[in-house]
C-alpha positions as CSV (number, residue, x, y, z in Angstrom):
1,X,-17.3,-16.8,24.7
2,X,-16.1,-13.0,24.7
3,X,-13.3,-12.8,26.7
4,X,-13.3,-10.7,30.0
5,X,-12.1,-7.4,29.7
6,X,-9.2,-6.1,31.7
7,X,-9.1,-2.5,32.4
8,X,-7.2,0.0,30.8
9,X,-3.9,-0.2,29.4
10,X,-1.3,2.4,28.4
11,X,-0.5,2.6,25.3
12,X,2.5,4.2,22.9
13,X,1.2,6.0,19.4
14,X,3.4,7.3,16.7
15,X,2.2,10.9,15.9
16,X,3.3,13.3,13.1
17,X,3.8,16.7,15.2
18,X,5.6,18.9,12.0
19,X,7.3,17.9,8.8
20,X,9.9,15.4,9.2
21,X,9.3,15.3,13.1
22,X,7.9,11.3,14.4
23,X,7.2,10.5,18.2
24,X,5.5,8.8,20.2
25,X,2.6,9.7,22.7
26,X,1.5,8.0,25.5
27,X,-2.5,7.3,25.8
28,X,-4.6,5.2,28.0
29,X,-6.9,2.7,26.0
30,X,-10.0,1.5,28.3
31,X,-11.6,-2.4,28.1
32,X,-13.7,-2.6,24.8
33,X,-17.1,-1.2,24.9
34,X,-20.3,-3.4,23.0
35,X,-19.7,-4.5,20.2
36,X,-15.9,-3.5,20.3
37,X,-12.2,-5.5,20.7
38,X,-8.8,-4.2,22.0
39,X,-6.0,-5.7,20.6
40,X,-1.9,-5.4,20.8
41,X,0.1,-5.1,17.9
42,X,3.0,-7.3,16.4
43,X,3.6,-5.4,13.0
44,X,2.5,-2.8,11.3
45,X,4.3,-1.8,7.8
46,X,5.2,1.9,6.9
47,X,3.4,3.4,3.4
48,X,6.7,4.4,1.7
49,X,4.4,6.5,-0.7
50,X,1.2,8.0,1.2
51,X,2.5,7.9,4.5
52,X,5.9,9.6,3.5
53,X,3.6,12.7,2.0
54,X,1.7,12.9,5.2
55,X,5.4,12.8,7.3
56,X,7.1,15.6,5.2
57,X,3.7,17.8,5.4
58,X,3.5,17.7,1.6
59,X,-1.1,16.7,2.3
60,X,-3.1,19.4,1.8
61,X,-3.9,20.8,5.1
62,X,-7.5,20.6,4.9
63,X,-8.0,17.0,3.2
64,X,-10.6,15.2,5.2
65,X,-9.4,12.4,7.2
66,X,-10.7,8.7,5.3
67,X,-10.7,6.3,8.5
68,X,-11.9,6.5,11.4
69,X,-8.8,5.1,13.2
70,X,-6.6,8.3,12.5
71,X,-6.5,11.1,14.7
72,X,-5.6,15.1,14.1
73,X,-5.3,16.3,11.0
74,X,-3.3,16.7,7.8
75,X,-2.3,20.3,9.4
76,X,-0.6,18.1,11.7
77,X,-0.1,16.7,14.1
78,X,-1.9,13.4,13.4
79,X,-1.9,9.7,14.5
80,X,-1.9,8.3,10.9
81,X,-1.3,4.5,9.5
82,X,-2.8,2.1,8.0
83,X,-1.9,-1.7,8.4
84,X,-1.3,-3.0,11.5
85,X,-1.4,-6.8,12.2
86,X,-2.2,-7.5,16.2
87,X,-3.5,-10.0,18.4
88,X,-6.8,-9.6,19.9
89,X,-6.7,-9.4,23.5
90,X,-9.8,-9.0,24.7
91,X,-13.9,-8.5,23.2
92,X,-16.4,-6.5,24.6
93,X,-20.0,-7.8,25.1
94,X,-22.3,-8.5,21.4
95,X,-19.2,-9.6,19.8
96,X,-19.5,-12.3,17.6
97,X,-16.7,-14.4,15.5
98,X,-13.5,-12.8,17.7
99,X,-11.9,-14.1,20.5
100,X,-8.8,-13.3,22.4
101,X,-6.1,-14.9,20.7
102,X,-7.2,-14.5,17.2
103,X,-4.1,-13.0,14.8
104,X,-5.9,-10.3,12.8
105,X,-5.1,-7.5,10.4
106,X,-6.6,-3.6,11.1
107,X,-6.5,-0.5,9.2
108,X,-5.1,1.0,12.4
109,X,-2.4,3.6,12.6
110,X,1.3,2.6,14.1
111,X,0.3,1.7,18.0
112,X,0.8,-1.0,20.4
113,X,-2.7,-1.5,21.8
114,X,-5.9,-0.1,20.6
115,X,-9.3,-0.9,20.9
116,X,-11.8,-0.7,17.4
117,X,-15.0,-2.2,16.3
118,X,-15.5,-5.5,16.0
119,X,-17.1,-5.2,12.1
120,X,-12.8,-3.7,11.4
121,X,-10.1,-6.5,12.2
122,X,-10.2,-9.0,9.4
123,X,-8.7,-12.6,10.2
124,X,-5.4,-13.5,8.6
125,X,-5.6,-16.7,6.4
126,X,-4.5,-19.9,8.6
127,X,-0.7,-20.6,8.0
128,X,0.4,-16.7,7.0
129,X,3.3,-15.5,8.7
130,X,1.3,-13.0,10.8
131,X,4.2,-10.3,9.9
132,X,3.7,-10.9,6.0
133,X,-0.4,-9.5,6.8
134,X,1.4,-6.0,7.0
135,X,0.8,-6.7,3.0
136,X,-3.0,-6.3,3.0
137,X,-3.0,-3.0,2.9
138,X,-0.8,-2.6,0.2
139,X,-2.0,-5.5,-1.6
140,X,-6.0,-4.3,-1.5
141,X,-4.6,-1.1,-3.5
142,X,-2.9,-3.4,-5.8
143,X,-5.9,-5.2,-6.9
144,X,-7.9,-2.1,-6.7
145,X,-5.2,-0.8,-9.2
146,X,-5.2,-4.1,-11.8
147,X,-9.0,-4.2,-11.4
148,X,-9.2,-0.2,-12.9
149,X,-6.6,-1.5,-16.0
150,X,-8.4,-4.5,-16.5
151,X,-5.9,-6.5,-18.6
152,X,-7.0,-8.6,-21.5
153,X,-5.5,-12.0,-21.6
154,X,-1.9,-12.3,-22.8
155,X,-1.3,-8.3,-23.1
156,X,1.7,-6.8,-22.2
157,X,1.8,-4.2,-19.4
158,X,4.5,-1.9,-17.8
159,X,4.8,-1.1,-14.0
160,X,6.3,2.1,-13.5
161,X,8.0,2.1,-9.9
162,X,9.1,-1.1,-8.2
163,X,8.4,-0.2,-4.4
164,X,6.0,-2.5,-2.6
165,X,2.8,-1.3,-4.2
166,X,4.5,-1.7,-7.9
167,X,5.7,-5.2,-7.2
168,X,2.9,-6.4,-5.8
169,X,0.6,-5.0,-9.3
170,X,3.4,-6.6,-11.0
171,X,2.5,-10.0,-9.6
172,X,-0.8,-9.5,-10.0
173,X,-1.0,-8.6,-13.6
174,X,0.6,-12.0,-13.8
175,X,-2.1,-13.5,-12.1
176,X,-4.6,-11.6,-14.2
177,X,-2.7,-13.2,-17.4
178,X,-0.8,-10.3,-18.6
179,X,1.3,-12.0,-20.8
180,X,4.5,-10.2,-20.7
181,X,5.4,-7.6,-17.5
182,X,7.6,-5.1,-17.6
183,X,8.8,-2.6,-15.1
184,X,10.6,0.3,-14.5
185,X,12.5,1.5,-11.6
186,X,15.7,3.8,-10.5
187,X,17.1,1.9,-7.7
188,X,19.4,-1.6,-8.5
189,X,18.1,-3.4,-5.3
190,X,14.5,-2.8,-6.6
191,X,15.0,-4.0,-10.0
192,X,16.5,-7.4,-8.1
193,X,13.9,-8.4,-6.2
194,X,11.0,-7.6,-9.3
195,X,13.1,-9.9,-11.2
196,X,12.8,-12.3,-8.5
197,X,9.2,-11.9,-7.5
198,X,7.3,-11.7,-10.8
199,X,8.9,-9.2,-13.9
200,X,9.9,-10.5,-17.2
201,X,12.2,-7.7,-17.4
202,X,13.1,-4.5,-15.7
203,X,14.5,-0.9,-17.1
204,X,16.3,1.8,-15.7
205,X,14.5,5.6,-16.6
206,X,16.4,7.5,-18.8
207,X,17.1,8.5,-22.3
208,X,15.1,6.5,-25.2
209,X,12.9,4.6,-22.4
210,X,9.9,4.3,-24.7
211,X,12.5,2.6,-27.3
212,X,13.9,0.5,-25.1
213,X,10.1,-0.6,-23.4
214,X,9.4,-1.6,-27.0
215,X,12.6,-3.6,-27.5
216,X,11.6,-5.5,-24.3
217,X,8.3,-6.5,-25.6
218,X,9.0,-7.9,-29.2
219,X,9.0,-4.5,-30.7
220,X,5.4,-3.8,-29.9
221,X,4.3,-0.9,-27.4
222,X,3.0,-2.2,-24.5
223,X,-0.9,-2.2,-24.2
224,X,-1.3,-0.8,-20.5
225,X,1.0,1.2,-18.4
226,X,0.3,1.6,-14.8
227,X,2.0,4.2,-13.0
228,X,3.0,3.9,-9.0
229,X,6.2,5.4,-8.5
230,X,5.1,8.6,-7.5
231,X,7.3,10.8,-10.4
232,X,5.6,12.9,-12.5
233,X,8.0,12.2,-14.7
234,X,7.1,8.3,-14.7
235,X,3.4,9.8,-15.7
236,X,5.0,11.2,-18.6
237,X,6.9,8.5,-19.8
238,X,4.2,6.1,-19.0
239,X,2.2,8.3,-21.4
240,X,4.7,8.2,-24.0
241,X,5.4,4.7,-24.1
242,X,2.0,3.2,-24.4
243,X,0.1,1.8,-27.5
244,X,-1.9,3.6,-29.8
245,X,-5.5,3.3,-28.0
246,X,-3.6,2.4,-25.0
247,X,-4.4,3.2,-21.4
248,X,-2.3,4.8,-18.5
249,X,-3.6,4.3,-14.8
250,X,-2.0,6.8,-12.4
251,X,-2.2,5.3,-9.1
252,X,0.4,7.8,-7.1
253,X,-0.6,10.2,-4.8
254,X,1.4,13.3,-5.2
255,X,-0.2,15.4,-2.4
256,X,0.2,19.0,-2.9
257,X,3.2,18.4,-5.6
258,X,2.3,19.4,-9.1
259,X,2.7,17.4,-12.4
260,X,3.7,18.9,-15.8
261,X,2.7,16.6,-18.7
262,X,3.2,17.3,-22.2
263,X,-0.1,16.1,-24.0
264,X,0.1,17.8,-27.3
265,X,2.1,14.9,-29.3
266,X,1.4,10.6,-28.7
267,X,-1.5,10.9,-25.9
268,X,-3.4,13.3,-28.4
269,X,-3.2,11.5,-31.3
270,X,-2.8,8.2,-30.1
271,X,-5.9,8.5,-27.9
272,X,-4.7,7.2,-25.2
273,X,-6.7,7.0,-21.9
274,X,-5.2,8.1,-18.9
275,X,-7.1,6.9,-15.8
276,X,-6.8,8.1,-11.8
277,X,-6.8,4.7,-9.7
278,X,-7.4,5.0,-5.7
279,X,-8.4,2.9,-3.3
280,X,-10.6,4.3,-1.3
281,X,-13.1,3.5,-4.5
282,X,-13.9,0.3,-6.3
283,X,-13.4,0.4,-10.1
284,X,-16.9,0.9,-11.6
285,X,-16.8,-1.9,-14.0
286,X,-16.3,-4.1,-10.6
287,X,-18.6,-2.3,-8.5
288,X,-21.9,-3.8,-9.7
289,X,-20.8,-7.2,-8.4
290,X,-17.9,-6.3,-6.0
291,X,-18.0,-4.5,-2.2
292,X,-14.9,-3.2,0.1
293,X,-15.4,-6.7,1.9
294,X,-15.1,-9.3,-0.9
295,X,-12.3,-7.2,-2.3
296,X,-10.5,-7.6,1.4
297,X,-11.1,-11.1,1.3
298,X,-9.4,-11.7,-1.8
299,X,-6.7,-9.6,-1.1
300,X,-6.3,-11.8,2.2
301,X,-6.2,-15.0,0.1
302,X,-3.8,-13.6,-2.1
303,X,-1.5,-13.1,0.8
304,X,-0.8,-17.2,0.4
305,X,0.2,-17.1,-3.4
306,X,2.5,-14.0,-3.4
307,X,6.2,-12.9,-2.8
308,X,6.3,-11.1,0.0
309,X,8.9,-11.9,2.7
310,X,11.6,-10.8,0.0
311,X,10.2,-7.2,0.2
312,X,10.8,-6.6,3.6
313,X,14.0,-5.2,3.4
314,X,14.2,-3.4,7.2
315,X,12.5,-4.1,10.7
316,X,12.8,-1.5,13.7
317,X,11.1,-1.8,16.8
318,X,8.4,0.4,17.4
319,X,10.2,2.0,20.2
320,X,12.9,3.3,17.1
321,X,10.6,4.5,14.8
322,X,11.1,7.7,14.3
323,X,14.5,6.3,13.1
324,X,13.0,4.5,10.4
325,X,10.9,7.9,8.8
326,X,14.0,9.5,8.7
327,X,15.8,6.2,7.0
328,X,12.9,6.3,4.3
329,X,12.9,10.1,4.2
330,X,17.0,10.7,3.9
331,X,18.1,7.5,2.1
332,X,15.0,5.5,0.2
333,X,17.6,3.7,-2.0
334,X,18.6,1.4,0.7
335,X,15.2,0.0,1.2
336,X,11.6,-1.7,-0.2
337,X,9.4,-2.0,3.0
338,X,10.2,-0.9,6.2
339,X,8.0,-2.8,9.2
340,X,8.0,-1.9,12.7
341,X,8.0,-4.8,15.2
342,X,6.6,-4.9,18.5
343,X,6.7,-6.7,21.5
344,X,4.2,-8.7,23.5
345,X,3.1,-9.0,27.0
């Protein structure tokens, strides 16, 4: 039975008002409408790569929003965010397979209580750590990401960038049967944890990388490089270090940032194929047989096989978060996924 709705409740949302600037902003969300539920939060995770673009202004201004949850704009301010795990606390009438109490996951900007249509929440698997379903987000890009490469089985691939996104493609390219990973990443306490969670071996950038990539992997170039570090400079070295016939998937966003790439030496004449991965598309050799909901669902039973508690390096309650933007923003080396915590009533 739909449970009875209460009346409104007043809410907190995190809003982006200029660059850099985070705060929150009080709202009043009424009892679910037909065919609606309300819910309150207990987590949602911070995008250390999209959602740090969108806080330092660095979006085109005039980019069209791509969910209905967010509110604004990219000119700012906006209400933006995009995996929140909450409780549902109440349904409205014509609601069918919710109840209050279910733990679910919603592509739903940082807030404590919001009310969305019934067709968005998505159930976490029985047994998940509701707080790890922050990953679902993260981890539907991933598989978007390895399902655009398309590994063959027992190739060898390189992940450049080890934030959550790159670990969690590294662990999937494992699953895909990549037979050797490799990684590259700046930061020490990245490298760690992707030689914890899934790498066979992990490289600083710098001088000779290609070189070294090949020393990694018996001598041979790798076969795929995927890049997800948002550097231009990973783009380029991604280029460089794949096989002949190779292919590079660029899977950062780099908002209004340009990229320089020097294409006139191993990407012309090793015909290699550089490919754009994003999410809010299916890959088209999946698409004849694959839809946005069966790719959720196996990114949601994926959320039992993977290493993810060891990537949550930070939690701030909501209340501090505009403490944990300028964290990410002023000193990203001390972190891998920052998740704001909130409390129940």
């Amino acid at each position: 039975m739909p449970a009875e709705p209460r009346g409104d409740i007043e809410a907190s949302s995190l809003w982006f008002t200029a660059p850099r600037t985070a705060e929150l902003r009080q709202q009043r969300v009424p009892p679910p409408g037909p065919g609606e539920v309300r819910a309150r939060s207990i987590a949602s995770a911070i995008s250390h790569g999209t959602e740090m673009l969108v806080y330092r202004g660095e979006v085109p201004p005039d980019l069209p929003l791509d969910l209905p949850t967010f509110a604004g704009s990219f000119a700012l301010p906006i209400k933006y965010g995009y995996a929140t795990v909450g409780r549902i606390l109440d349904t409205g009438a014509d609601v069918r397979g919710l109840e209050a109490g279910d733990m679910v996951f919603v592509h739903h900007p940082h807030q404590d209580v919001f009310a969305v249509p019934a067709d968005m929440p998505v159930p976490l698997p029985t047994g998940l750590d509701p707080v790890l379903g922050v990953f679902a987000a993260n981890l539907e890009t991933a598989l978007n990401i390895v399902h655009d490469a398309h590994p063959l089985l027992g190739e060898a691939a390189v992940v450049f960038g080890q934030g959550t996104v790159g670990i969690l493609v590294a662990q999937l390219l494992r699953l895909a049967g990549a037979g050797r990973v490799l990684a590259v990443e700046p930061l020490e306490r990245r490298r760690k944890i992707a030689l914890e969670t899934g790498a066979d071996e992990v490289l600083e950038p710098g001088r000779d990388l290609p070189e070294r990539i090949r020393a990694a992997n018996s001598g041979r170039a790798p076969d795929l490089a995927i890049e997800v570090s948002g550097s231009g400079a990973a783009l380029q070295s991604a280029v460089d270090s794949v096989a002949t016939e190779g292919t590079v998937i660029a899977a950062s966003w780099y908002g209004t940032k340009p990229v320089d790439l020097m294409l006139g030496g191993h990407f012309h004449r090793g015909r290699v194929r550089l490919r754009s991965s994003q999410v809010g598309s299916l890959s088209p050799e999946a698409a004849p047989r694959w839809d946005r909901r069966r790719r959720m669902e196996t990114a949601m039973s994926l959320l039992l096989r993977l290493h993810l508690k060891e990537l949550i390096s930070h939690r701030f309650p909501f209340e501090e978060s505009p403490e944990a933007y300028r964290l990410l923003d002023e000193r990203p080396a001390e972190v891998v996924q920052v998740v704001l915590v909130y409390q129940e009533s």
